[in-house]
N, C-alpha and C positions, 0 to 999 in steps of 0.2 A: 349411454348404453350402446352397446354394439350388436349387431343380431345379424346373424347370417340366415337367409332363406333360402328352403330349397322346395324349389316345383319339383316333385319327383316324378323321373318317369326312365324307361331303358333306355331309349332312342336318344335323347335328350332331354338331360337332368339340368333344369336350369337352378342356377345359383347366385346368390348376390348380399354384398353386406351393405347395411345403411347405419349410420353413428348419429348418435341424437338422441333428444327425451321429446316427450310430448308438449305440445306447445310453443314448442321451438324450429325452427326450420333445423331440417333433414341431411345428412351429407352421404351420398354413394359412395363409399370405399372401393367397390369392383364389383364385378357383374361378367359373369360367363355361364357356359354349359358343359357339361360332363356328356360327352357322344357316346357313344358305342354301336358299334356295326349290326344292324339285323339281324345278319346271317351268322353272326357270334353263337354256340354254345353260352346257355342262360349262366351256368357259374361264372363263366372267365367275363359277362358284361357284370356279375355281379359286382363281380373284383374291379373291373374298370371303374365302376362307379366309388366304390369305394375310395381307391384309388386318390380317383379326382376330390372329393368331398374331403379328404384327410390332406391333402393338398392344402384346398380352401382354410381348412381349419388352423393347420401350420404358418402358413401365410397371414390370414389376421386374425388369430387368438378374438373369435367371438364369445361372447359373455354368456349366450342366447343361440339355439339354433331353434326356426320359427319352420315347419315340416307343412306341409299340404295334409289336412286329411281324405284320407282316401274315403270317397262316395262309392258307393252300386253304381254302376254303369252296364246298359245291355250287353257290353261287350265284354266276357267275361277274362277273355286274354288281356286287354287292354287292364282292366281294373287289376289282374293279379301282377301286370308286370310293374304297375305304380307304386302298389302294395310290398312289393319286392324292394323298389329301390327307397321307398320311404323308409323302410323297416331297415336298410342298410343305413342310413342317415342319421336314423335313431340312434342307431347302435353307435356307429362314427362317435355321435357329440355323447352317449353316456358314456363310453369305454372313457374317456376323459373328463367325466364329470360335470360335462358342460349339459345347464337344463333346457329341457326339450319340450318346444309349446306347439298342437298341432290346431292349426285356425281350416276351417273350410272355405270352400271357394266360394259361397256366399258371405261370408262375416269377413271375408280380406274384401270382397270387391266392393261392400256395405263402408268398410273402413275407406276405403281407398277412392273412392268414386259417389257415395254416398247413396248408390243402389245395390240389393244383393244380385240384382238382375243384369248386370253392365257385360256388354262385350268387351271380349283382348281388346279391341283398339282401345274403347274409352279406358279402361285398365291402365293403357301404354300411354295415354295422352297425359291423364293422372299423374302418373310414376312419373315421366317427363318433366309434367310442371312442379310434383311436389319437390322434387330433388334438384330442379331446376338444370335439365339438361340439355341438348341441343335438340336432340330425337331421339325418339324413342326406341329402347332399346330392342334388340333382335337377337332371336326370334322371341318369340311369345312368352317363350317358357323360360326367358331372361326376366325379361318384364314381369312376369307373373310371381319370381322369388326375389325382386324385390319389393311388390307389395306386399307380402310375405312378411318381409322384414318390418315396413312399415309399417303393416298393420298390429304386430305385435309391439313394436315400439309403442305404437300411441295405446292399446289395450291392457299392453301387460300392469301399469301402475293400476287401474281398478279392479283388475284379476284378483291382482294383489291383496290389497282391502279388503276384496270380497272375502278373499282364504282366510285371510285372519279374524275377521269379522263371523264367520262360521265357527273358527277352531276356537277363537272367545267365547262362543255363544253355547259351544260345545262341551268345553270349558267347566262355564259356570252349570249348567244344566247337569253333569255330573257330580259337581262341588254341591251343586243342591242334593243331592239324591243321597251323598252321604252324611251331610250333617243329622 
């Protein structure tokens, strides 16, 4: 499975693909960030980001794009410019039919680190050892999609299960109602 994640944000969009199934050791295909200038008018960083993420996409055909879910945060600029560039990224991997899994930053860092509470570094030492890298990538919001990637790697096969295990159960409980 191949999964590209993206930390979304305007300033910098971190990005990153990991190839692999669960239970198996991990491989980082690439890892960067989509920049865009502060002082930019919001459409034209919209389009930067774009941009870059359809780049990404082009470059290595992921199977999976694994998006940050955007939290409440006091800062209501910050959370809406997140909100923005997530909601581009969406778009990026549906316009292509590519499916679209958003994990929070507690359940990637719970995946990734084994607490939901962990900071960027333990995050970056993680990502480092799982993928087996020299150091840990930079900046943050590198490292952060590709636990991303990770943590949908290793979550998406019981997601799975679960869905069909619902849509069975859903299934028969209709099948019952009409006999």
């Amino acid at each position: 499975m191949r999964v590209l994640g993206v930390d979304p944000g305007l300033t910098r969009c971190g990005v990153g693909v990991v190839e692999g199934v669960a239970g198996r050791p991990l491989t980082m295909i690439g890892v960067g960030v989509v920049r865009t200038p502060a002082d930019a008018e919001l459409g034209h960083r919209l389009v930067a980001v774009e941009q870059g993420i359809e780049a990404w996409l082009d470059e290595h055909r992921p199977e999976f794009v694994a998006v940050e879910r955007v939290f409440s945060q006091h800062n209501v600029r910050t959370v809406m410019g997140t909100a923005q560039a997530s909601a581009v990224a969406m778009l990026c991997a549906a316009r292509r039919g590519i499916p679209v899994a958003l994990h929070t930053p507690s359940e990637v860092k719970a995946a990734v680190t084994g607490s939901g509470r962990a900071d960027k570094a333990q995050v970056g030492a993680m990502v480092t050892r799982l993928l087996r890298l020299s150091a840990p990538p930079k900046p943050a919001d590198a490292a952060d999609a590709l636990a991303l990637a990770i943590c949908h790697i290793w979550r998406a096969p019981a997601q799975n299960r679960l869905k069909q295990a619902v849509a069975l159960h859903s299934a028969h409980a209709t099948k019952g109602r009409t006999a």
